[in-house]
Structure formats: C-alpha cells, structure tokens
C-alpha positions, 0 to 999 in steps of 0.5 A, spaced: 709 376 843 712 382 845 714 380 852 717 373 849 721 378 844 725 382 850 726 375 855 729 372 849 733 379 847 736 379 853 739 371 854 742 375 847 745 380 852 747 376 857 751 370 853 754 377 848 758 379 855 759 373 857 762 372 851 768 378 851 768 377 859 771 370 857 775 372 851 779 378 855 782 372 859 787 375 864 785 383 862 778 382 866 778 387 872 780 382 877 786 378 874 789 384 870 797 386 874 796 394 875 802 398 878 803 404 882 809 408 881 811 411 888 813 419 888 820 422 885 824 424 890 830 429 890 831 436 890 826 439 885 831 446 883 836 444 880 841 448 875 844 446 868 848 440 870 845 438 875 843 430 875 836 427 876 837 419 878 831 416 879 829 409 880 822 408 880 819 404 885 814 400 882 808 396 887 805 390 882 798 389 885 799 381 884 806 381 887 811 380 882 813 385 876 809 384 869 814 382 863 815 386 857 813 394 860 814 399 856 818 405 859 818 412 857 820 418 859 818 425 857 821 432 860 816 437 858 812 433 853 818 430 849 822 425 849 829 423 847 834 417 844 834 413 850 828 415 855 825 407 854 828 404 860 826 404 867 830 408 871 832 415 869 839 418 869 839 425 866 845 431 866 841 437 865 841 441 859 837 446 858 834 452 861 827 451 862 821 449 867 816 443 867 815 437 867 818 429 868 813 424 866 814 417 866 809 413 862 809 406 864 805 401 858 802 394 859 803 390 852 797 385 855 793 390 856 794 397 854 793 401 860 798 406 861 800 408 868 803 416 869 808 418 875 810 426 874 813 431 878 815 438 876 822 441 876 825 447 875 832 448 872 836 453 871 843 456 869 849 453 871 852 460 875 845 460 880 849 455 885 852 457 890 859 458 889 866 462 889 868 466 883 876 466 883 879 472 879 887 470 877 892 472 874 895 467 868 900 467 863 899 475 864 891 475 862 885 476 867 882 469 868 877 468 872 873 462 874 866 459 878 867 454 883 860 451 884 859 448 889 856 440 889 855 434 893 855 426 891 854 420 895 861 417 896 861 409 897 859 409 905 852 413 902 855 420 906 855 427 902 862 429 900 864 435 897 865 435 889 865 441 887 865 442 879 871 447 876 869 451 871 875 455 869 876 462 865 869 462 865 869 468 861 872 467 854 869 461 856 862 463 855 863 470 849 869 467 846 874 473 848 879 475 852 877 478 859 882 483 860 888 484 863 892 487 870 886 484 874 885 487 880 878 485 885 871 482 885 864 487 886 858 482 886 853 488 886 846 487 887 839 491 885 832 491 886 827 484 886 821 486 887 820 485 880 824 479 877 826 475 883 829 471 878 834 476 878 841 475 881 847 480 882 852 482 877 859 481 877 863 487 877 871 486 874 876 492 876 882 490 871 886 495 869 887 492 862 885 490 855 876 492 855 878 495 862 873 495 868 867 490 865 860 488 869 858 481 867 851 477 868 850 473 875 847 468 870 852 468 864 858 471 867 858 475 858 859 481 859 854 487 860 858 494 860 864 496 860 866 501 864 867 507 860 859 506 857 858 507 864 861 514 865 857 521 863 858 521 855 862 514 854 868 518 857 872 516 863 877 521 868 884 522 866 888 517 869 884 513 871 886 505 874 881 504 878 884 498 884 876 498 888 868 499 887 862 499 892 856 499 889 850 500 894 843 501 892 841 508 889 850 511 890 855 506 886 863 509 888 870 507 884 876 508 887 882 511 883 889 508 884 891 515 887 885 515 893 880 519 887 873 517 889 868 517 883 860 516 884 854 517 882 847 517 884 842 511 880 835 514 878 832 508 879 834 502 885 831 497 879 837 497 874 844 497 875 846 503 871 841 508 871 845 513 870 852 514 869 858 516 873 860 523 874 868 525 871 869 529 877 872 526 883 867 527 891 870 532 895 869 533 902 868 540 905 870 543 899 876 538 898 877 533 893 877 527 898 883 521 897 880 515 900 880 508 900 873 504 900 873 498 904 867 492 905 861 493 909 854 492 909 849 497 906 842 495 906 840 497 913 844 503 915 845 505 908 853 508 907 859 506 905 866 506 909 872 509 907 879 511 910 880 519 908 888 517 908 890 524 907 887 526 913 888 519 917 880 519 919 874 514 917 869 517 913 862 514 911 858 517 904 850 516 905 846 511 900 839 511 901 836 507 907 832 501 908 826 505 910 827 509 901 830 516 905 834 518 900 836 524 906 842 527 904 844 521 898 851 522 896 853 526 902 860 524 905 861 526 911 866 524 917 865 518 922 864 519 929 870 520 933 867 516 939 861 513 943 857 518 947 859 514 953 863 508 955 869 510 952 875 505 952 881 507 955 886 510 949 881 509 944 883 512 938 877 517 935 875 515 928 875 522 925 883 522 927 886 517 927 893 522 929 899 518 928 896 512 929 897 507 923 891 503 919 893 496 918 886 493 917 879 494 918 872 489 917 865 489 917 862 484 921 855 483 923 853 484 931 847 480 930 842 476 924 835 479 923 833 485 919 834 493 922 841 490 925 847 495 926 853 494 922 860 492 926 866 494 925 874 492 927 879 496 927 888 494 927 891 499 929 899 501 929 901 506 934 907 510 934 912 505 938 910 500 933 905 497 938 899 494 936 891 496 938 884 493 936 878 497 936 870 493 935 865 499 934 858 499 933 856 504 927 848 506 926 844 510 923 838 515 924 834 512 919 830 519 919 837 522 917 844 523 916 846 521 923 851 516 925 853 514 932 858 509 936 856 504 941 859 497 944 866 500 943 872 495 945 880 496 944 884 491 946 892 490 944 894 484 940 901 481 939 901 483 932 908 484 930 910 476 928 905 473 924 905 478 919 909 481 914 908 487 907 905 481 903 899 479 909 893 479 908 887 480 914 880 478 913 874 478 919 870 473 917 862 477 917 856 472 920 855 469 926 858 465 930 864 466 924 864 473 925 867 472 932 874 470 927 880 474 924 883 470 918 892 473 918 896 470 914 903 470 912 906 467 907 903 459 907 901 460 914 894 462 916 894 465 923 886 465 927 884 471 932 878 471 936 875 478 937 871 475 943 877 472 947 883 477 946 887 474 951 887 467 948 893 472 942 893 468 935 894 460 934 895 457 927 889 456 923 892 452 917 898 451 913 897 452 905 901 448 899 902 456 897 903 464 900 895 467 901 894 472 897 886 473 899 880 471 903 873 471 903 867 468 907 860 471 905 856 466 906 850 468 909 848 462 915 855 458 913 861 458 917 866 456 910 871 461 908 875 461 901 882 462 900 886 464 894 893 462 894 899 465 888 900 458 887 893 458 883 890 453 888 884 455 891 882 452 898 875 452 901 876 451 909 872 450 915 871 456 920 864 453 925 867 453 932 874 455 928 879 456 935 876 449 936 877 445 930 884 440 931 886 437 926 887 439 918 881 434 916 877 438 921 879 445 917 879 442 910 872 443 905 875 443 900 880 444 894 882 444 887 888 438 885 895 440 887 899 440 881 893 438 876 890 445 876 893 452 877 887 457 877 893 463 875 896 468 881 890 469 884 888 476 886 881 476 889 875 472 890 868 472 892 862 467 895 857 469 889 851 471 893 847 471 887 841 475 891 837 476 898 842 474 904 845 480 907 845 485 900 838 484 896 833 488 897 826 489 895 
C-alpha cells in the first residue's frame, strides 16, 4: 500500500513541474535573453562640472537586444527625472563619493541585471588650472581658469578650458577688494587630511585689504588684519608681496619693511599671528624685497637687502623638522669655495651693480634637491651680466653654501624697457628658459646656451604684464596681458618650437572676454608638487 501511495505521489511531482516548466515558456533557463553589461570606462576622480558619458555596451546571450528594457540609473542610491534610458549623460553637481549603478529589468522575465563603478567627485576649484588676478573697472577681480579637455570631431584631445570669472564675488556674494597686487598660493601640512589643498593668498591694498581664501571655495578665510597679534596691523602698512614657507610666513611692506612670524604648528595655516615690528638684521631694520623660491628641502626664503644691495636668506624649518636658528635672516654666500667664475659678482655686495632680475629653478627632480637660482645683473657701464648658482644648505644647521656657479654677459639692452616683465620658468627641461617680454613681445633666452642670445618667443594681442609656469612635470606657461586676455603657451623644447600653432595652448576670446588689467597670475598647485609636504 504504502509503495503504491509514494509511486503515485511522485507521477504527481513529476506532471506538477512539468507543468510550470511548460508555462514559463520563453522564461525557461535555456531560452531566457540574459545580458552582460560591459564595464564603465573613463576617468573615476572627477570634480563638479565635470561630465560622465556612458553608453553601455550590452552583450545579449541570444544575439540581438531584448525589447521593452527597463533602464535605471541610480548615483549614490538615488535616482532623478530623466535616468531611464540607456545611455547616460550627467554634468556633476554635487560634492560627494559613491556609487554609479545601472539597473537594467527584462519586462518577460523580471531579472534584473546591475553594472556600478565608484566615482569620486569633487569641488570644482581641485582641478588643475590658473588663478589670474586683475584689475577691472577699479575692483580686484579674480578668476579660475581650469583646465579641460574635449573630443573634437577627428576623436583628439583639445583644450577647452572652462572661464570662471570673478570668482570670488561669485561664490560670497561680495566684493573682493580693491588695488590688487599679487598671487600667494601657500601650503600646510597633509599628513592629516590629504584632502587639503593650499589657500590662496590676495595682496590688495583696498577695500577688506590682504585676505586668504580656500583652495577648494575661493570664500574668504581671514583677513590679514585678524592675522596680526591683537587684530592690529603695522603703521602704514600696503603690503605689495608675501611668502609663506612651513613653520616662517613673511610680508613685504611698500618701502622694503619685512614682517613675520613663526606658525606653532605646520598643520594649520595660521597658528599664530604676525609680529607689528618689522625683522631686523644685525641689529638693523631690514628693507628688502621677497623673491620666489622653493622651500621645502632647504628651508629659507630669498630676498635682496636693497639698502645694502646684497642677497639675504631668512631660515624656515627644514625638510628633516630642524627648526635650527628658525626665523633667523642671515646674508647669502658671497661666492663658491672653488671654482669661482671670472667677474663673478658676490651675493653678500652686489657693489655698483644693478639687480634687474632673479628666479628659482629647480637643477634636477627628486626629493633632497638644491634650489637654483638665476641672476641679471647691470653693471656700471650699462653692461648686462648672468649669474646661475647653486644654494644648499646643512640640513643640521644654518649653513649655506654656493656651487655650479656661471656667469655670462647677455645683449640685454634692446629687448626690454621699465614695463618688462622677466620670468625663469622653474621644472625640468623648461627651467632651461628665461621669459622677457617688452610690451606685445615676448623674447626667449636659453640659460644652458647663452651664445644662441635672445629670439622672439611669441607676439600677444596686448603688453605682458606677468608670467607663470608652476606646473610641476609640464612645459606650459600662463601669461597675463593689460588687455584682459589671458594666454596659455607651450614651452616643451621651446627654442625649438617654429611656428605660433606649435606655441599656442590656449587663450581666452579675443574681444569676447576681458579678465581686467591683469596684474598677476599663478598655476594652482593645490597640493604636493614641489610645496606640499608631510
């Protein structure tokens, strides 16, 4: 009885499974048109603005696409009014981290089918790209240039760079100030937050005066005034420059008055305020102008003393956290310990000899590297002289000392006038050239072949009136015209280069956009290069 019972149980088993095998039809295992999602591909750091465009690629397992598909697109678990089709265009918005999932539904069957890829996105400013500060209608206006890339019509990259003008008021709703003077991007330590990017020091001498502004924003963080001991700034204070260096930050006053102070902590970028009395040196107040240089390995700033016409350094901590003689100005080397060029010039008294220019460059790439330096001189009889050296310093201590010293005379006199801007342009390859300009023109100088004199660079549609190129592993540089343009100009192989299609990046519309008398500009590092640390 009982084996009947399960033999008949089980013809019932059978027919019942049959059955719904037979209903399901098209959905049976073997009939059903499954699909595989290929990968999204594209960059997955992106920053708000940004675009993301995908079109899936779809492999159907019976050869040909499915009818009636159900897309959705989800960023960070939600969806929006338009996310149901297949491919997928999206200008980012929003600051934020996750993940870009597409849900693709068969109707017939129900199965749902998921491709995702992680993105991060952030702001808009942590891009490479230029900060241009300018003069316009008698306001301080500044602008971001980012740089940006697009397809053209042959499929190749060319540059299109997104404007954002007055960046500022943009974002606060204020004015920035008035009587712009110069860029500072300066930096802090990262070992904490790698998501930091250096601020943005503005020296005006109107409106809020000198004011510090987020890397990330480009709003305001303090004004200098809140940055002086008791919220109270020197008399007759115009500051016209600054450097900021790890633990010594300094300001350059209108008539050569040099401020400081010493940050109790390299994490922050004001941990302490700076002092009312001007740096002395040897017991004399010191009037000196404040010149550009790399500081995280050597640890000092340059400037020229020139009541005294010599170069003199002020200690910052170095790479190694000495904070040996920190704060401490003390003259430059005069000369090398051997070798010495003939006419060389001492750094501690440059005599009767004019200081028409001096830059950083940095003599080679990798950590512990020296800083260089490149010096125009004019000497009494109206000659013109170049001098390279070499500064490095004991790690251990405050001593400095001169090597690979050069000098050279250079034909000077007909490519510039009072206007002239000369820039030495500070990585690699590209450090090899000196930028002159004289009203449109813009003159090339080779350090490493001074017999091949000076050629013409580049004509501008305006007189230049600044030049950067802190762009670490690059060969661009950003020039800065009264017209309001701003030009972006190749300088890889640069003596090289014949042709303006060769020279020319990029540049802001002729006549279609005016950027204000521009007064400086700066490549926004943002962090690590050769200034962050940590």
């Amino acid at each position: 009885m009982n084996m009947k019972y399960n033999i008949f149980s089980l013809i019932i088993i059978v027919l019942f499974f049959t059955n719904c095998y037979d209903d399901k039809g098209n959905y049976s295992y073997h009939d059903i048109n499954t699909i595989e999602i290929g990968k999204f591909t594209g960059s997955t750091s992106l920053a708000v603005g940004d675009t993301i465009d995908i079109k899936p690629e779809l492999t159907f397992s019976r050869g040909v696409e499915t009818e009636g598909l159900k897309y959705t697109w989800e960023w960070c678990g939600k969806t929006r009014p338009g996310w149901n089709k297949k491919d997928f265009y999206w200008i980012t918005d929003t600051l934020s981290s996750g993940y870009l999932v597409l849900r693709i539904t068969d109707p017939n069957t129900g199965v749902t089918y998921i491709q995702s890829q992680s993105y991060t996105i952030s702001s808009e400013f942590n891009v490479d790209g230029w900060i241009v500060l300018g003069d316009k209608d008698q306001k301080s206006y500044l602008t971001f240039v980012k740089e940006h890339t697009k397809e053209n019509e042959k499929g190749e990259d060319v540059w299109a760079n997104i404007v954002y003008e007055d960046v500022y008021k943009l974002k606060s709703h204020s004015e920035l100030g008035t009587l712009p003077v110069k860029l500072h991007e300066h930096f802090c330590n990262t070992r904490n937050n790698h998501d930091l990017a250096a601020n943005i020091m503005v020296v005006q001498q109107g409106g809020q005066g000198m004011v510090d502004l987020d890397g990330l924003t480009f709003q305001k963080v303090i004004t200098i005034d809140e940055a002086f001991a008791n919220h109270t700034l020197p008399v007759d204070f115009k500051p016209v420059n600054t450097m900021s260096m790890k633990r010594v930050d300094l300001i350059e006053n209108y008539d050569g008055k040099i401020f400081s102070r010493v940050k109790v902590s390299d994490d922050l970028y004001h941990s302490s305020s700076y002092l009312q009395t001007p740096v002395t040196l040897d017991g004399e107040e010191l009037h000196a102008h404040i010149y550009l240089s790399t500081f995280k390995e050597n640890g000092f700033a340059t400037l020229h003393d020139f009541e005294n016409n010599r170069l003199v350094v002020i200690l910052d901590q170095t790479d190694i956290y000495s904070s040996t003689n920190l704060s401490k100005p003390q003259v430059m080397p005069g000369k090398p310990s051997e070798d010495i060029p003939t006419g060389w010039v001492p750094l501690d008294n440059l005599g009767d000899n004019e200081l028409i220019h001096l830059g950083y460059y940095n003599p080679s790439l990798g950590v512990s590297q020296p800083v260089g330096f490149f010096m125009i001189l004019k000497d009494k009889d109206g000659k013109y002289w170049t001098q390279d050296f070499i500064v490095n310093r004991d790690w251990a201590s405050s001593n400095l000392y001169l090597s690979d010293c050069r000098r050279n005379e250079i034909d000077l006199a007909p490519y510039i006038n009072s206007n002239s801007v000369i820039y030495t342009l500070p990585f690699e390859d590209a450090s090899d050239y000196v930028l002159i300009s004289k009203d449109k023109e813009l003159y090339l100088y080779c350090r490493q072949s001074p017999k091949d004199g000076i050629k013409l660079f580049y004509t501008c549609t305006g007189n230049v009136t600044a030049i950067n190129a802190e762009v670490w592993y690059h060969r661009r540089a950003g020039i800065g015209l009264d017209n309001g343009q701003f030009v972006i100009l190749n300088m890889r192989d640069g003596k090289n280069l014949q042709t303006d299609e060769e020279k020319l990046i990029w540049q802001t519309p002729e006549n279609a956009m005016n950027l204000g008398k521009i007064v400086d500009v700066r490549f926004k590092v943002g962090s690590g290069d050769n200034w962050g640390w940590n």
